[in-house]
PQR file with spaces between the fields and no chain letter, atoms N, CA, C, O and H, PARSE charges and radii, in Angstrom:
ATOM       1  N    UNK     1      -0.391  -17.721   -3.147 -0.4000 1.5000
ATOM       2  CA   UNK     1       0.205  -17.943   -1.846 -0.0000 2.0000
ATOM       3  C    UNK     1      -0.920  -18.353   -0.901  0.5500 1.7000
ATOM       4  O    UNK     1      -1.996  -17.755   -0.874 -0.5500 1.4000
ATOM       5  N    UNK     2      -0.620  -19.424   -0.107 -0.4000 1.5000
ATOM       6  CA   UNK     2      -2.058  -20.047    0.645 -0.0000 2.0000
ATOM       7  C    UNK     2      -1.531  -19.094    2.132  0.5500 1.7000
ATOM       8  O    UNK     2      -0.400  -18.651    2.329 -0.5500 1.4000
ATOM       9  H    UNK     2       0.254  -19.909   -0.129  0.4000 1.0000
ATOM      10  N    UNK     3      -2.478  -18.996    2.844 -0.4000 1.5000
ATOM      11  CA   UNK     3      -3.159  -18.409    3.745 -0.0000 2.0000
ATOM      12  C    UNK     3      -1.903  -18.350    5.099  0.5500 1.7000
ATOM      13  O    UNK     3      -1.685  -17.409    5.862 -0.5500 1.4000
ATOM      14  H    UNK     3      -3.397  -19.356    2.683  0.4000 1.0000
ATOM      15  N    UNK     4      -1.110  -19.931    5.035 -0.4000 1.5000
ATOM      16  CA   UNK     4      -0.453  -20.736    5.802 -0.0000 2.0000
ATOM      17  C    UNK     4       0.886  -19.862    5.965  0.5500 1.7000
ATOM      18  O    UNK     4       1.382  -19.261    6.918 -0.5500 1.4000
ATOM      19  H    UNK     4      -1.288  -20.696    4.415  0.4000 1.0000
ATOM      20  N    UNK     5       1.307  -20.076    4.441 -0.4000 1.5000
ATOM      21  CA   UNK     5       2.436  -19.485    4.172 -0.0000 2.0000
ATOM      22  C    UNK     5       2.936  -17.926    4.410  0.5500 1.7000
ATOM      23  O    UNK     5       4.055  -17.694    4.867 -0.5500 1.4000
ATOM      24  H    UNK     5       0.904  -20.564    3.666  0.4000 1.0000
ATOM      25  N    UNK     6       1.804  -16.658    3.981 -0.4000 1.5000
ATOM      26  CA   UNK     6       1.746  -15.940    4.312 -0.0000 2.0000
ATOM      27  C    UNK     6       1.420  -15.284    6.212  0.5500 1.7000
ATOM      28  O    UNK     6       1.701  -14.198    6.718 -0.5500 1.4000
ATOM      29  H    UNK     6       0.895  -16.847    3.609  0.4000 1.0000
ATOM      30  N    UNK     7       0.929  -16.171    6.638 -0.4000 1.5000
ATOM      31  CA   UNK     7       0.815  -16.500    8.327 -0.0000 2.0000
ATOM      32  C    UNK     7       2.436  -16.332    8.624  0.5500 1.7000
ATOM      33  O    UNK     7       2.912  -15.309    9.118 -0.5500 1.4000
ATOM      34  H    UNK     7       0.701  -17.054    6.227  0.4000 1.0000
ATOM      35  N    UNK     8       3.160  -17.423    8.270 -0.4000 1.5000
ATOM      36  CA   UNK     8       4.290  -17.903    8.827 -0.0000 2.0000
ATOM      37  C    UNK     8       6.094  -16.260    8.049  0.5500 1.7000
ATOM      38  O    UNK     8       7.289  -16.096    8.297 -0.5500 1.4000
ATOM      39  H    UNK     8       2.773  -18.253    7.869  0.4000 1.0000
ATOM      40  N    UNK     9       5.278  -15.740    7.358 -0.4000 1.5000
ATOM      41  CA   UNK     9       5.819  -14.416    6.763 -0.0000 2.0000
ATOM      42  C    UNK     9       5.527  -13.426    7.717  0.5500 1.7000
ATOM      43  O    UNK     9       6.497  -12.816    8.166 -0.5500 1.4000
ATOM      44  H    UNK     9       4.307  -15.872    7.156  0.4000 1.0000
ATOM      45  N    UNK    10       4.374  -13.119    8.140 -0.4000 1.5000
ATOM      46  CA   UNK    10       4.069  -12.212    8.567 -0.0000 2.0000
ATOM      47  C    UNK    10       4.860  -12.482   10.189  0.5500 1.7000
ATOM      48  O    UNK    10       5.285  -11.481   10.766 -0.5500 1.4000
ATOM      49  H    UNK    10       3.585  -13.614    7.775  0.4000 1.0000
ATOM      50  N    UNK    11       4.984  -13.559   10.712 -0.4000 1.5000
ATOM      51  CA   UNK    11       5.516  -14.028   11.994 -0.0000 2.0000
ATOM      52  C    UNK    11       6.857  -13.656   11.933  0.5500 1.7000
ATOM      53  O    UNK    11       7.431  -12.993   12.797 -0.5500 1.4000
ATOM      54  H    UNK    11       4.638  -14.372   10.243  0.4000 1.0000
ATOM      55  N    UNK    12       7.527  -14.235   10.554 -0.4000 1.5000
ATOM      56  CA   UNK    12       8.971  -14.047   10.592 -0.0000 2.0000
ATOM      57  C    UNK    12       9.152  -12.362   10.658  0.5500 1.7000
ATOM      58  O    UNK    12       9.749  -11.769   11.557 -0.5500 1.4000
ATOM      59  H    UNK    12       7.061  -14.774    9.852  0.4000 1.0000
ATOM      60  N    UNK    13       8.584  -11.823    9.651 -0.4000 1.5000
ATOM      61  CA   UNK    13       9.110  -10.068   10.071 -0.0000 2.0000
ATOM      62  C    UNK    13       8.559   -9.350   11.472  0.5500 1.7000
ATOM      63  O    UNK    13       8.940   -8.301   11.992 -0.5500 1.4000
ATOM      64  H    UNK    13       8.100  -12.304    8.921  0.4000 1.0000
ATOM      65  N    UNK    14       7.620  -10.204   11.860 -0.4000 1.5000
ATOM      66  CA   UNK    14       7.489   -9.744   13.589 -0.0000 2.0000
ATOM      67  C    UNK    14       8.690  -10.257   14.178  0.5500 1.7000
ATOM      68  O    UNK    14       9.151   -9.340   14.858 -0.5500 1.4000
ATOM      69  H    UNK    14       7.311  -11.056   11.438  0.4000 1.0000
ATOM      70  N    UNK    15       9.421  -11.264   14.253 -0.4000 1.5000
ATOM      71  CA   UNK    15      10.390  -11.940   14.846 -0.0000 2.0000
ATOM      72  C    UNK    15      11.391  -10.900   14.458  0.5500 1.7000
ATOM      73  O    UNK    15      12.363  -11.019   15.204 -0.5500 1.4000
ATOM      74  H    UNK    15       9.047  -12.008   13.700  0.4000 1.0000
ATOM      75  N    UNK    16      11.505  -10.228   13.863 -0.4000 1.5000
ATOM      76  CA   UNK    16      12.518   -9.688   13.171 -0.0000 2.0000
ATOM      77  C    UNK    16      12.551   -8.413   13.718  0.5500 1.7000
ATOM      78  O    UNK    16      13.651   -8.054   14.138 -0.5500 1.4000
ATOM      79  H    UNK    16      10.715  -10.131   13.257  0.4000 1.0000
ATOM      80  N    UNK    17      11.451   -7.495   13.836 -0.4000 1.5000
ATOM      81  CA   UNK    17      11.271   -6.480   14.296 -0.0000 2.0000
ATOM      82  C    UNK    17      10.922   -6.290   16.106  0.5500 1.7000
ATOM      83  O    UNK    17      10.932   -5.299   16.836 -0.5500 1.4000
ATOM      84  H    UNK    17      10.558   -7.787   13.495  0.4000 1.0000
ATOM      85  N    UNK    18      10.593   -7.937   16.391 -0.4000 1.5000
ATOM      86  CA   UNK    18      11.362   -7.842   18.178 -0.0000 2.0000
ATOM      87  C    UNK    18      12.457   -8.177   18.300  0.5500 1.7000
ATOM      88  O    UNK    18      12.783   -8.445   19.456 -0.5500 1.4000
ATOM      89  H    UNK    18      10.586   -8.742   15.798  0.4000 1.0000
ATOM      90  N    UNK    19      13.500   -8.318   17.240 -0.4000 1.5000
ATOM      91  CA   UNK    19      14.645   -8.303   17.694 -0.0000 2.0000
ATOM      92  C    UNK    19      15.303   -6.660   17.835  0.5500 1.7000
ATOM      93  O    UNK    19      15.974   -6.100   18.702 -0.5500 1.4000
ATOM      94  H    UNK    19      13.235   -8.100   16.301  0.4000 1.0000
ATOM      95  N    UNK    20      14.777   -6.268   16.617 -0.4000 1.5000
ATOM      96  CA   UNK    20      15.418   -4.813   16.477 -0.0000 2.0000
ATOM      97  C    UNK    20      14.822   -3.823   17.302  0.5500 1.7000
ATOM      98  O    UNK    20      15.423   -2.811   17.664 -0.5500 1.4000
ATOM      99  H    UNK    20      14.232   -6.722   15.913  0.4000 1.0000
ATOM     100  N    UNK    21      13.588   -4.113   17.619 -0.4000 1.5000
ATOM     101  CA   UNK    21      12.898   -2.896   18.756 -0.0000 2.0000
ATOM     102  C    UNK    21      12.220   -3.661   19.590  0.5500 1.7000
ATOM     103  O    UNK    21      11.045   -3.998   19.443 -0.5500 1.4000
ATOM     104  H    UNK    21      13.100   -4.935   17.325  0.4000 1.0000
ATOM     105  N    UNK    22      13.171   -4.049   20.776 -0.4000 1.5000
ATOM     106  CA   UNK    22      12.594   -5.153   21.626 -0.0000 2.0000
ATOM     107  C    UNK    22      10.907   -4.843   22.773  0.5500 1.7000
ATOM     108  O    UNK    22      10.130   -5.624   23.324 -0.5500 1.4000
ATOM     109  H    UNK    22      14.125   -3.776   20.896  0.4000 1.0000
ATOM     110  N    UNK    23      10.990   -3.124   22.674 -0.4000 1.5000
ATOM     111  CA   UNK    23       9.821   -2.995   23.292 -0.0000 2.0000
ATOM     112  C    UNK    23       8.565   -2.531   22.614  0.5500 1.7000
ATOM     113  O    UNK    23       7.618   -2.118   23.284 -0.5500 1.4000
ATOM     114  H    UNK    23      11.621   -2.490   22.226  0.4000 1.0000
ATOM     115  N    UNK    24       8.524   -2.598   21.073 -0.4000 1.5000
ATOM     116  CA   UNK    24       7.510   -2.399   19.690 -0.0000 2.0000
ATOM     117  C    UNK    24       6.382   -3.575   20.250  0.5500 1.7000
ATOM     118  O    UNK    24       6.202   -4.569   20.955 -0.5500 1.4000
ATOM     119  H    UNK    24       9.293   -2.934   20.529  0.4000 1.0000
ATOM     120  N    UNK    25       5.868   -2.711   19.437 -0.4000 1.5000
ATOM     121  CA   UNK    25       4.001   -3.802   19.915 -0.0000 2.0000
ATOM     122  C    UNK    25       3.561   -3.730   18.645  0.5500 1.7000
ATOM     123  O    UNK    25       4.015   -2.790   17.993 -0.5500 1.4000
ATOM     124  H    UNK    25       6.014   -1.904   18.865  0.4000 1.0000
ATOM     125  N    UNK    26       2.718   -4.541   18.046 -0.4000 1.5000
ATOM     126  CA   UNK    26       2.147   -4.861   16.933 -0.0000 2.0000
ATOM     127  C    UNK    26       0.242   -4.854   17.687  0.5500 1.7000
ATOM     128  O    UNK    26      -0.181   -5.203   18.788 -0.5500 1.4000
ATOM     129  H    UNK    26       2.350   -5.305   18.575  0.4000 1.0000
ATOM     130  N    UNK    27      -0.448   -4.292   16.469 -0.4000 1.5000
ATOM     131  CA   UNK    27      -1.593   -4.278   16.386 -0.0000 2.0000
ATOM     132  C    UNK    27      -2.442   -3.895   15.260  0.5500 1.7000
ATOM     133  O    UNK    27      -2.304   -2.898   14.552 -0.5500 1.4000
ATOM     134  H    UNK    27      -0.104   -4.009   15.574  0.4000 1.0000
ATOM     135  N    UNK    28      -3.405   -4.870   15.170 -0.4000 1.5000
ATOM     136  CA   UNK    28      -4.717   -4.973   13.810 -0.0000 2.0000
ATOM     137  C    UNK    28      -5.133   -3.849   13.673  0.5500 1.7000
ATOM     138  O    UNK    28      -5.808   -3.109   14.387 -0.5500 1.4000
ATOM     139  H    UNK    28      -3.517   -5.680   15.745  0.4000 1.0000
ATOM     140  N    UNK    29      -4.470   -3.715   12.226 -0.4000 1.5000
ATOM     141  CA   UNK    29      -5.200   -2.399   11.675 -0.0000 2.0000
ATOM     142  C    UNK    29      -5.066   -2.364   10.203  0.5500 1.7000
ATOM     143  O    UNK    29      -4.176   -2.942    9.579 -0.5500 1.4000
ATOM     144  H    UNK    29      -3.921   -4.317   11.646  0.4000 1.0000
ATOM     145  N    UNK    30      -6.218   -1.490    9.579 -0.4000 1.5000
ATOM     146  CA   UNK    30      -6.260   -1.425    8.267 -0.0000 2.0000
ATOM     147  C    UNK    30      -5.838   -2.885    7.289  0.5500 1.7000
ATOM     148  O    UNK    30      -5.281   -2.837    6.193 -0.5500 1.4000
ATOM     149  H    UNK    30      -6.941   -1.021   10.086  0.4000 1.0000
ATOM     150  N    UNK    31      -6.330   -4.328    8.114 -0.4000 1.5000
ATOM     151  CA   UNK    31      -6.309   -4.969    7.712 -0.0000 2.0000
ATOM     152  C    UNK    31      -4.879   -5.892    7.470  0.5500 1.7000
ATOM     153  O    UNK    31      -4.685   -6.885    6.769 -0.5500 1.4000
ATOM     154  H    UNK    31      -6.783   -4.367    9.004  0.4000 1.0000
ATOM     155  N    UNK    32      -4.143   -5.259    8.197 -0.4000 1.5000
ATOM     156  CA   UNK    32      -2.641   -6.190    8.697 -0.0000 2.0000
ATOM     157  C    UNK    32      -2.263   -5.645   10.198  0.5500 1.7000
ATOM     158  O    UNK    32      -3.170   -5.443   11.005 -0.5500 1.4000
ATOM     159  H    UNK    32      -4.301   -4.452    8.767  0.4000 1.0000
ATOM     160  N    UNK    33      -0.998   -5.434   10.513 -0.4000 1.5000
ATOM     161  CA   UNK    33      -0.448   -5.634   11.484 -0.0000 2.0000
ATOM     162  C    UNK    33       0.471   -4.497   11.851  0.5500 1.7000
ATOM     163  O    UNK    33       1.629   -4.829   11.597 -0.5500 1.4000
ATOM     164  H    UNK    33      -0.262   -5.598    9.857  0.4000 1.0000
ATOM     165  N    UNK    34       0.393   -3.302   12.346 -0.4000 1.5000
ATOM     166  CA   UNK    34       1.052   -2.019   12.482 -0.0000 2.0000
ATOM     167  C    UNK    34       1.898   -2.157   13.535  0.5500 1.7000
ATOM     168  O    UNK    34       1.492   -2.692   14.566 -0.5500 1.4000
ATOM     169  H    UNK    34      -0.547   -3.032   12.553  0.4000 1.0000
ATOM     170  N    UNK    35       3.226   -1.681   13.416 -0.4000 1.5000
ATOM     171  CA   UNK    35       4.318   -1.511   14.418 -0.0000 2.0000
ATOM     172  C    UNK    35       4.726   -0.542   14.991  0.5500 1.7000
ATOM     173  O    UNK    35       5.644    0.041   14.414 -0.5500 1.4000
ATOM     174  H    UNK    35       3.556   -1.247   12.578  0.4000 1.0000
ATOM     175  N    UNK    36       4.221    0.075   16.401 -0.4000 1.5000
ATOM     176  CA   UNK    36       4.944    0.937   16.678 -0.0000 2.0000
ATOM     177  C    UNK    36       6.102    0.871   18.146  0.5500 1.7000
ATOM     178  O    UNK    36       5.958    0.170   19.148 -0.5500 1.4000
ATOM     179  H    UNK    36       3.475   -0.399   16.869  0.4000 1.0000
ATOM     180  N    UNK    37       7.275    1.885   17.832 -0.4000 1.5000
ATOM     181  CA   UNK    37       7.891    1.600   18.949 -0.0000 2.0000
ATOM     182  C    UNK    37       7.318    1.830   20.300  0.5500 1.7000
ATOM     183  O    UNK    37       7.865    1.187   21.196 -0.5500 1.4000
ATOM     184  H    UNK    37       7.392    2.454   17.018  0.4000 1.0000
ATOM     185  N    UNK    38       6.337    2.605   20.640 -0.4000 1.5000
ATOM     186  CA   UNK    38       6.183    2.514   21.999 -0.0000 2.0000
ATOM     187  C    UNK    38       4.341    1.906   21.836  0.5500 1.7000
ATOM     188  O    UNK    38       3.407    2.705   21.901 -0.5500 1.4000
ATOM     189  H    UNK    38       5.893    3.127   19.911  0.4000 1.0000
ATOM     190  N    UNK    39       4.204    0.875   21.692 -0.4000 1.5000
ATOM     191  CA   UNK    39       2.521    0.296   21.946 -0.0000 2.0000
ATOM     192  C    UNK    39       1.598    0.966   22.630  0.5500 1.7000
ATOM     193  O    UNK    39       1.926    1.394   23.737 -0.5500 1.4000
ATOM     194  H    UNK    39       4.963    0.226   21.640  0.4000 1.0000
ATOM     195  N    UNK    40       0.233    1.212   22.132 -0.4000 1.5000
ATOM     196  CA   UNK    40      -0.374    1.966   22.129 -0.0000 2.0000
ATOM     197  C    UNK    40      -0.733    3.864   21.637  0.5500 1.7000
ATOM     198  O    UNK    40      -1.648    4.674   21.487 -0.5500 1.4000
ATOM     199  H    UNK    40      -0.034    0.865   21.233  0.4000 1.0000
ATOM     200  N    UNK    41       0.983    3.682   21.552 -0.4000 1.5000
ATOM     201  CA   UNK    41       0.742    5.349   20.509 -0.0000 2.0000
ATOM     202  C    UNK    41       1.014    5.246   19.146  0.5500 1.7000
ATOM     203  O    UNK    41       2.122    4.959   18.694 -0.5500 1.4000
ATOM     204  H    UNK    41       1.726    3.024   21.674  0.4000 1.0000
ATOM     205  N    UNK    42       0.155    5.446   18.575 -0.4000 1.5000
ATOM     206  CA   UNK    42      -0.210    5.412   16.589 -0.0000 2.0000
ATOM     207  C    UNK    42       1.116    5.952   16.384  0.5500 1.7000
ATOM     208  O    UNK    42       2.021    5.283   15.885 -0.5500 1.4000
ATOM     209  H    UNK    42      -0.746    5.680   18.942  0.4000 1.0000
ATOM     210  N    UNK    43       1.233    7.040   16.725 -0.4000 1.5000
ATOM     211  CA   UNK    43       2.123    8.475   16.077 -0.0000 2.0000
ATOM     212  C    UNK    43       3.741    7.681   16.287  0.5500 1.7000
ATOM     213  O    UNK    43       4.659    8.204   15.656 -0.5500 1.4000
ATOM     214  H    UNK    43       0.498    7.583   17.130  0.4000 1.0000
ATOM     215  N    UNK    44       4.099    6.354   17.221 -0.4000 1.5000
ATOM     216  CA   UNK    44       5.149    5.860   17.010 -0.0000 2.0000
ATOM     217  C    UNK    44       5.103    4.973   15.990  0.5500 1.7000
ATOM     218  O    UNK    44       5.898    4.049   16.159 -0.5500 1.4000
ATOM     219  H    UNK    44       3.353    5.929   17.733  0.4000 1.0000
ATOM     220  N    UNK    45       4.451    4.907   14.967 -0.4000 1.5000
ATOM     221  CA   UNK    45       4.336    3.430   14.458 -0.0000 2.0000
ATOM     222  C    UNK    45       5.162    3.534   12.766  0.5500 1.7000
ATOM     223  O    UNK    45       4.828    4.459   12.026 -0.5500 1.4000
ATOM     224  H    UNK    45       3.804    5.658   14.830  0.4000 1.0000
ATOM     225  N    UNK    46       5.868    2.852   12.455 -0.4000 1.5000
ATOM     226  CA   UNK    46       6.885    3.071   11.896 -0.0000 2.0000
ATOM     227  C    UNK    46       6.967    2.053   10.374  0.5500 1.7000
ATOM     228  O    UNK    46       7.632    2.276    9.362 -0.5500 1.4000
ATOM     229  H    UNK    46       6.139    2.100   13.056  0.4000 1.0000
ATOM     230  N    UNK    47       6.034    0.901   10.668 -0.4000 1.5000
ATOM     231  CA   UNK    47       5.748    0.046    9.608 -0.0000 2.0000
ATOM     232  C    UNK    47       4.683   -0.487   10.141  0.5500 1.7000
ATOM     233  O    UNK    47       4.239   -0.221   11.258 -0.5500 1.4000
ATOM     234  H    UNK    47       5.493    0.721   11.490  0.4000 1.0000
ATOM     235  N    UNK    48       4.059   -1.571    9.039 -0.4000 1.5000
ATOM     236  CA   UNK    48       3.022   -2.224    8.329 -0.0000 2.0000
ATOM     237  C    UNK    48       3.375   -3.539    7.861  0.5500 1.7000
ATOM     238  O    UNK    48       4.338   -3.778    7.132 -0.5500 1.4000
ATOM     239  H    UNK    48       4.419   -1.787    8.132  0.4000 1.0000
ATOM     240  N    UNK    49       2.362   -4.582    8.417 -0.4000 1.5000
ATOM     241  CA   UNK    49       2.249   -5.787    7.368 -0.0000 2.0000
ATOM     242  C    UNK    49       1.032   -5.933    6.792  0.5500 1.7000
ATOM     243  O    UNK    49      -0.006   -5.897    7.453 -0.5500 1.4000
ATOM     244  H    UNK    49       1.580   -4.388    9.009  0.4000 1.0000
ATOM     245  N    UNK    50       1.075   -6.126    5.383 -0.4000 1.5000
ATOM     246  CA   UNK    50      -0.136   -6.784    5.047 -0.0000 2.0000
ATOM     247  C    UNK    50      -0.002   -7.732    3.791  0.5500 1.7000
ATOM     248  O    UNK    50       0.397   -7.716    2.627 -0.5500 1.4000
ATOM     249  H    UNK    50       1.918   -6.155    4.847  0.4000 1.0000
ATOM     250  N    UNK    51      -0.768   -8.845    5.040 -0.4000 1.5000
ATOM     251  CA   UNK    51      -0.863  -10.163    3.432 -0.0000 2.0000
ATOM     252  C    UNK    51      -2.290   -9.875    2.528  0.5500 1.7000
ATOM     253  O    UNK    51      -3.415   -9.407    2.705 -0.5500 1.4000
ATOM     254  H    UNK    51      -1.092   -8.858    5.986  0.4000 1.0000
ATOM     255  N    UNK    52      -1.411  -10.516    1.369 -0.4000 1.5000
ATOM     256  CA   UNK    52      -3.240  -10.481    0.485 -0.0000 2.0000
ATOM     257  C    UNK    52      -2.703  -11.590   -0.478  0.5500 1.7000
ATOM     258  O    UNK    52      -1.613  -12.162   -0.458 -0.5500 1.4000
ATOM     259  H    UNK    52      -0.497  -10.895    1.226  0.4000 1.0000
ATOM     260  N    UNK    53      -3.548  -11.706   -1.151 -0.4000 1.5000
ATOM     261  CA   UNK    53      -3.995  -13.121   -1.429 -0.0000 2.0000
ATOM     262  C    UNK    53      -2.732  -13.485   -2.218  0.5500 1.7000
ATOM     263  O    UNK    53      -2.336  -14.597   -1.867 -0.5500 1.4000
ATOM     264  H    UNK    53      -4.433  -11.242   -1.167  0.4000 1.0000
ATOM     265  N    UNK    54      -2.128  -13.047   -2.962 -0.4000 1.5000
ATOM     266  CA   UNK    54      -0.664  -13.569   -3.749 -0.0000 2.0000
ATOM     267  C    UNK    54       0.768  -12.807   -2.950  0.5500 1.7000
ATOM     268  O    UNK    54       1.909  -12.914   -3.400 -0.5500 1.4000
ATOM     269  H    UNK    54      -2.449  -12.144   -3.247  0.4000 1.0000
ATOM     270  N    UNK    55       0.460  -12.149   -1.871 -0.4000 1.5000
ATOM     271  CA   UNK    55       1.828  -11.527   -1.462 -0.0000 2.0000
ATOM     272  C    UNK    55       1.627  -10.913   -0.233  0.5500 1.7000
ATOM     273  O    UNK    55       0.556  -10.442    0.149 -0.5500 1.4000
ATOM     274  H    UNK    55      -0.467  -12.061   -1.506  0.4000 1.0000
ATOM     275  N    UNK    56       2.794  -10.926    0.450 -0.4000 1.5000
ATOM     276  CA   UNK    56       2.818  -10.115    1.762 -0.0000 2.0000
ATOM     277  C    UNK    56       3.436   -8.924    1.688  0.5500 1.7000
ATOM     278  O    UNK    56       4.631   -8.958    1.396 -0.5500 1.4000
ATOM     279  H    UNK    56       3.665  -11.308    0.140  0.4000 1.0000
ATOM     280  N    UNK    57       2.744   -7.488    1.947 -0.4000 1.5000
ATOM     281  CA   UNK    57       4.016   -6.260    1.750 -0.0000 2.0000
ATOM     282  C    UNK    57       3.997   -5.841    3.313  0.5500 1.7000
ATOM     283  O    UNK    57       3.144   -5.944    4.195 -0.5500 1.4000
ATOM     284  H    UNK    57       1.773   -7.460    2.184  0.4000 1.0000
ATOM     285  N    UNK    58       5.377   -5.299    3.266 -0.4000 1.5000
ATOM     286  CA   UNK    58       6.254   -4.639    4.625 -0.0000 2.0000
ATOM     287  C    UNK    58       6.077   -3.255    4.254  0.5500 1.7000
ATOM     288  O    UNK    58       6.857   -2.987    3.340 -0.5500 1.4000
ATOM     289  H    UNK    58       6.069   -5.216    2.549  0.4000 1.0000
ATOM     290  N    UNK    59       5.451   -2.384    4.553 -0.4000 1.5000
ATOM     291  CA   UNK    59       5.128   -1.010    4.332 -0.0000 2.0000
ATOM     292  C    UNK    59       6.000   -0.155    5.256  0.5500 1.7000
ATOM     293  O    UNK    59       6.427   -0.774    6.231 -0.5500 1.4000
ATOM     294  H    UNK    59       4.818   -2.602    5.295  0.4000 1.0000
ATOM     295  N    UNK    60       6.344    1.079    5.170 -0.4000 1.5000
ATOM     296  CA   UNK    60       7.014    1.592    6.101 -0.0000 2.0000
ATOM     297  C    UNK    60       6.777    3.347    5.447  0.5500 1.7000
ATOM     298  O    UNK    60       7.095    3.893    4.391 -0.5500 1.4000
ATOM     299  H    UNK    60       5.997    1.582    4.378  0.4000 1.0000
ATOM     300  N    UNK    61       5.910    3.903    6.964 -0.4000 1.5000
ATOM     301  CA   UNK    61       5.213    4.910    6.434 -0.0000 2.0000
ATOM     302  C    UNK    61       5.905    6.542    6.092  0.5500 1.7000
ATOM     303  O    UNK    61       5.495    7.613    5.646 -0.5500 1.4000
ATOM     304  H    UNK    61       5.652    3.459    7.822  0.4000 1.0000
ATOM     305  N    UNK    62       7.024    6.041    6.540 -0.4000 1.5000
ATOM     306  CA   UNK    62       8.486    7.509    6.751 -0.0000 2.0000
ATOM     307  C    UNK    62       9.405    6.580    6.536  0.5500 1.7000
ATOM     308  O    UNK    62      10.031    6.132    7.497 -0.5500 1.4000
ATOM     309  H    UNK    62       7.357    5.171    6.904  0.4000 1.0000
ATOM     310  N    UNK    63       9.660    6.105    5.171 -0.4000 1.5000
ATOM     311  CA   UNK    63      10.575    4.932    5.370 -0.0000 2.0000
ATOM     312  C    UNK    63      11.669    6.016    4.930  0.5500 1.7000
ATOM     313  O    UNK    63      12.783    5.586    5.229 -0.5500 1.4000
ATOM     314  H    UNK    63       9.152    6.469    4.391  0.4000 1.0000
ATOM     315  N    UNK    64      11.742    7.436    4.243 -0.4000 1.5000
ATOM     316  CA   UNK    64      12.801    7.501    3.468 -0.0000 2.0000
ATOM     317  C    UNK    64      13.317    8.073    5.121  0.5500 1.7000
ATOM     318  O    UNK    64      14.537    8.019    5.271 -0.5500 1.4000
ATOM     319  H    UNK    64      10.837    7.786    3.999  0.4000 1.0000
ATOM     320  N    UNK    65      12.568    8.570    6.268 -0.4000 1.5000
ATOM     321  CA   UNK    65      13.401    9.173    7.545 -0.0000 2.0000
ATOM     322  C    UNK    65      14.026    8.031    8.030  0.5500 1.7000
ATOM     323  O    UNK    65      14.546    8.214    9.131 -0.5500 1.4000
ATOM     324  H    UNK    65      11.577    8.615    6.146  0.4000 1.0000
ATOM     325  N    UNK    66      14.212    6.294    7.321 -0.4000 1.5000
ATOM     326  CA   UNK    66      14.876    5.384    8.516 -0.0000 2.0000
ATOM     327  C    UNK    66      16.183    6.091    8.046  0.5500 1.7000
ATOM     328  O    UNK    66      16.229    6.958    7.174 -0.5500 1.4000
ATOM     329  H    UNK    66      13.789    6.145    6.427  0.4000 1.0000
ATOM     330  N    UNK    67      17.461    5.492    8.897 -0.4000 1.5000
ATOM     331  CA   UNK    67      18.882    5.201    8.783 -0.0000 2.0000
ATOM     332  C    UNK    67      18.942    3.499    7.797  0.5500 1.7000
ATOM     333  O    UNK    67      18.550    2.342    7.948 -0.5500 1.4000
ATOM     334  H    UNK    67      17.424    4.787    9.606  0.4000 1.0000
ATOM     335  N    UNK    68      19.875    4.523    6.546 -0.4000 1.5000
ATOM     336  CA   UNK    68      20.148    2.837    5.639 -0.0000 2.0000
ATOM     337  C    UNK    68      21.705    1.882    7.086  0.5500 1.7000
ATOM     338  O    UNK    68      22.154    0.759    6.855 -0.5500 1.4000
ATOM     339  H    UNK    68      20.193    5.464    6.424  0.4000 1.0000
């Protein structure tokens, strides 16, 4: 996966996750892109992106506490 493609992944699940939590902030960490609902507090942060060289994963650190 080139560099490009994974760019334009990582954009779409941000697009995705300001739709669903319109006031979430994203910020560089551990080498991708951490989401939490209220920006600037860690302890809200609820998922993860990270690309690497063949794939992008969506991490989610209490994923089994979301609502299916």
């Amino acid at each position: 996966m080139n560099r490009a493609l994974a760019a334009q992944i990582e954009a779409e699940i941000a697009a995705i996750i300001a739709r669903l939590y319109p006031g979430a902030g994203g910020r560089s960490m551990y080498g991708g892109t951490m989401f939490e609902k209220e920006p600037g507090i860690f302890k809200t942060a609820f998922c993860g992106v990270f690309c690497h060289e063949r794939h992008v994963s969506l991490e989610f650190g209490r994923g089994a506490e979301l609502h299916d």
